[in-house]
N, C-alpha and C positions, 0 to 999 in steps of 0.2 A: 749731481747729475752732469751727465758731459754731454757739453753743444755740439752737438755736428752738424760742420763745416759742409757748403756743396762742394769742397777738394773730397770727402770720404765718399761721395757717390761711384760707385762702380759704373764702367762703361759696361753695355750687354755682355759682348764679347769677355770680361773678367767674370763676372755672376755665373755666366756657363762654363767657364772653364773651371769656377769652382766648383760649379754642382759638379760636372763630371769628377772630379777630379775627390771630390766628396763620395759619390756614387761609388767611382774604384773601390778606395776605401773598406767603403760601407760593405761591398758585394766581399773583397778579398777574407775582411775579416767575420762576417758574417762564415764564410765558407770555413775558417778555419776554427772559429767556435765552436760551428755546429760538427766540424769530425771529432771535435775535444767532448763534446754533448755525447754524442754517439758512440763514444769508449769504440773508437775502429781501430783493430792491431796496430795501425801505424802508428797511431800518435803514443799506444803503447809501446812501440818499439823504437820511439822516435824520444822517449823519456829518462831512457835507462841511459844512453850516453852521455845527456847532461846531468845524471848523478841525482835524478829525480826516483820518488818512486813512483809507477805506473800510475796508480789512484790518484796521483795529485791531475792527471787530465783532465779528470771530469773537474775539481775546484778551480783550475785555470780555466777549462772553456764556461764554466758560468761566471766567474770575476769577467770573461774577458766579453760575453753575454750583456753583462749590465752594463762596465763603459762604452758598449758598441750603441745600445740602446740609448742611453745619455746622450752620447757625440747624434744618433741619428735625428734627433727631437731637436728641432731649432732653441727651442727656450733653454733648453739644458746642453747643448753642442759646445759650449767651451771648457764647463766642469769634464763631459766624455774625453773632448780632449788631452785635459790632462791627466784625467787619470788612465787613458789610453798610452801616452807618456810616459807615464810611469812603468806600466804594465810591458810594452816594445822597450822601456831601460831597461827592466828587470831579465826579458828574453836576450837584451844585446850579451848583459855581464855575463846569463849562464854560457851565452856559447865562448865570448871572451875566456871563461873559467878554465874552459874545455881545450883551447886550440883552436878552435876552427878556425876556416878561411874566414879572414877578413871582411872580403868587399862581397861576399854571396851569404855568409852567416853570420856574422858581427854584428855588420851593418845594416842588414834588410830591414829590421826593428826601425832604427835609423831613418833608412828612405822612407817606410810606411808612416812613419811620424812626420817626415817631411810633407809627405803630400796631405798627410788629415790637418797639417794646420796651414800650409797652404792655399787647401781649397777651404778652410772654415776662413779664413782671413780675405779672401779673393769675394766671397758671398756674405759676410757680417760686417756692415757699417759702421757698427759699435766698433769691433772690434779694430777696424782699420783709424776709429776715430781715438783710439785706446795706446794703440802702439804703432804712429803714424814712419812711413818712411821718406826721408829727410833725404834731399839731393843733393 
């Protein structure tokens, strides 16, 4: 079991920037689950250039469904994490495969994993008590 330290206590000001900052998250990829749920021509047409076939939207938005749910549940918010991780690697590599831009399609995968474990690290004691940062 691991001791923590009153150094792992978040000031207010951090616990809310990670909720917010969790929130984001939570709202963007909720949003983008539920068009992959909803089979809307976009995301159908949004499949075919990364070499996907259409059908797999509806298996990405319920895969991406359950780690959204995971990360949103405090008890279970670090497993979501990673395997949210996984799931924005898997989208970085197909646009990587592809060409795309860089810093707008590569990497957004990238940034959205920055902020969900950002804010899950900003608002989890454990977790700051886990992987502390060293000055």
């Amino acid at each position: 079991m691991v001791a923590l330290s009153v150094e792992t206590k978040a000031p207010k000001a951090a616990l809310w920037t990670g909720r917010i900052l969790t929130g984001i998250v939570v709202l963007f990829l909720a949003l983008d689950s539920g068009i992959k749920l909803l089979q809307l021509p976009a995301v159908r047409e949004a499949m075919a250039p990364l070499g996907y076939p259409a059908e797999l939207g509806l298996v990405i938005g319920v895969i991406e469904a359950i780690c959204l749910v995971l990360y949103a549940v405090p008890r279970t918010a670090v497993l979501g994490a990673i395997l949210l991780t996984g799931l924005l690697g898997g989208s970085a590599a197909a646009h990587l495969r592809v060409g795309d831009p860089l810093f707008t399609h590569v990497l957004f995968g990238v940034y959205v994993g920055i902020l969900a474990w950002g804010g899950l690290y900003l608002r989890d004691e454990k977790l700051r008590a886990l992987i502390p940062l060293r000055a």
